[in-house]
C-alpha positions in Angstrom: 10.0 -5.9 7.5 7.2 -8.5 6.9 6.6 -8.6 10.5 6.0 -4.3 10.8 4.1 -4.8 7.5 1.4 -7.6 8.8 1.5 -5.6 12.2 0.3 -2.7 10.9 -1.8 -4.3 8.7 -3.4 -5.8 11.5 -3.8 -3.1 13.6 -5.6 -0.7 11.5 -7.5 -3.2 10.3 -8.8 -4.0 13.7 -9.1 -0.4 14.8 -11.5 0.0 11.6 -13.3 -3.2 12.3 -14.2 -1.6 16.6 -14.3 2.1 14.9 -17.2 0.8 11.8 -19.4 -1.3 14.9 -19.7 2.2 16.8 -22.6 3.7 16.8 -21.5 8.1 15.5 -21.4 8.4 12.3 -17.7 10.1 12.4 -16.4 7.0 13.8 -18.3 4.9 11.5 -16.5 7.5 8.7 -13.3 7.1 10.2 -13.8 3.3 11.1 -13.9 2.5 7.2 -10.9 5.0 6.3 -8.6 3.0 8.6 -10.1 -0.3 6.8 -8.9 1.5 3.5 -5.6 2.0 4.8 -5.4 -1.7 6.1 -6.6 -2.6 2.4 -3.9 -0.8 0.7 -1.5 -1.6 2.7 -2.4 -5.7 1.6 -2.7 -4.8 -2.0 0.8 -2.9 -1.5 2.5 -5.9 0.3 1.1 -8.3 -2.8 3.7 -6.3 -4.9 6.9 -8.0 -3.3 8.4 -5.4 -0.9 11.9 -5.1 -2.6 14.4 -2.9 -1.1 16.5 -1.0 -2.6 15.0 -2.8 -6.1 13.5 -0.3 -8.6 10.0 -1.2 -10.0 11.1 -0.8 -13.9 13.7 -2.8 -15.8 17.1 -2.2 -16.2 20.0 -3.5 -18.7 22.4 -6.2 -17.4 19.5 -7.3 -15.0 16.8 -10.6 -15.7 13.2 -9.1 -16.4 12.0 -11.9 -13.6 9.9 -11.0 -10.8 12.6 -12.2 -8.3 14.2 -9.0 -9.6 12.0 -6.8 -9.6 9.3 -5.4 -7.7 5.9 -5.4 -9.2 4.3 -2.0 -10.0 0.6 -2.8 -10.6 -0.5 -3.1 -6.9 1.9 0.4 -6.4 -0.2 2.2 -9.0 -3.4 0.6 -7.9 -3.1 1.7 -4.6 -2.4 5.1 -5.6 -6.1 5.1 -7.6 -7.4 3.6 -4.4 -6.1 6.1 -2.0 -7.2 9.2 -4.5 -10.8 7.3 -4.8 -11.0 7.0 -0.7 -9.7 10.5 0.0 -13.0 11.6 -2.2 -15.3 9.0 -0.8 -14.2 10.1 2.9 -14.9 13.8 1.8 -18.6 13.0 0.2 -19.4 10.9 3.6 -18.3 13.9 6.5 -20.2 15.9 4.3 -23.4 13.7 4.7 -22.9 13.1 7.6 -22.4 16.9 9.0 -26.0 17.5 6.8 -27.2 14.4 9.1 -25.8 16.1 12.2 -27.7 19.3 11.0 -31.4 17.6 9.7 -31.8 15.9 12.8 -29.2 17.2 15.4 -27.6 14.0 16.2 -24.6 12.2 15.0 -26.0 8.8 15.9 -26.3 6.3 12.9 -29.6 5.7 13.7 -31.1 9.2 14.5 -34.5 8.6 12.4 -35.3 6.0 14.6 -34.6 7.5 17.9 -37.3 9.8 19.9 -38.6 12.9 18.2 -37.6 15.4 20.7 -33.7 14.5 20.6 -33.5 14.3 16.8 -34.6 18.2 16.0 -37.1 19.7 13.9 -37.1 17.0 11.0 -37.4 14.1 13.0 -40.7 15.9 15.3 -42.1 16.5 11.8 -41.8 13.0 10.6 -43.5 12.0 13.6 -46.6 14.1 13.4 -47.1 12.6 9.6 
C-alpha cells in the first residue's frame, strides 16, 4: 500500500514538475493541478493509512494513534482540494482572456512579436 501510495505520489508529482516548465499556459494550469494532487496525496499519507480503522474513537478501543487514524490531514485535504478546484477555475479563466487579448496561449505572449500576439500586443508596440 505504501509502495502504490509513494508511486503515485511520485508520478504526478513529476508529471506536474515537466507539465509547470512547458511553455502553454493550459499545461502550465494543468502542470500545477497535478502538483496539488501530488501534495494532497502527501498531506493524506501523513495521516497513517489505516485500513479498515475508523478515524473517530470507539469504546473498548485505546484513544492512541496506533489505533486510530488521524483525521486532521483528511479534513485538510478536503479544504485543499475545494480551494484548488477554485484556484484552477480563476487561472483557465485568465488564461482563456490571455488566449483572447493577445491570441496566443504562450506564457510569454507580451514579449513575443507584434504580428503573432493580435491586436493588443501591435498596439503596445506602436506606444
Amino acid at each position: 500500500m505504501e509502495l502504490a501510495l509513494a508511486s503515485a505520489i511520485g508520478v504526478l508529482g513529476a508529471i506536474g514538475i515537466y507539465l509547470l516548465l512547458r511553455a502553454r499556459s493550459f499545461d502550465v494550469i494543468l502542470g500545477l493541478t497535478f502538483l496539488s494532487y501530488a501534495t494532497n496525496l502527501l498531506i493524506f499519507a501523513g495521516g497513517r493509512l489505516r485500513e479498515g480503522q475508523a478515524p473517530v474513537m470507539r469504546d473498548g478501543v485505546a484513544p492512541t494513534l496506533a489505533q486510530h487514524t488521524d483525521p486532521l490531514p483528511q479534513a485538510l485535504v478536503l479544504t485543499a482540494i475545494v480551494i484548488a478546484f477554485a484556484m484552477t477555475a480563476v487561472s483557465l479563466v485568465l488564461a482563456m482572456r490571455s488566449r483572447g487579448d493577445n491570441g496566443s496561449d504562450h506564457v510569454d505572449a507580451h514579449e513575443q512579436d507584434p504580428e503573432r500576439t493580435g491586436p493588443a500586443g501591435a498596439e503596445e508596440a506602436r506606444k
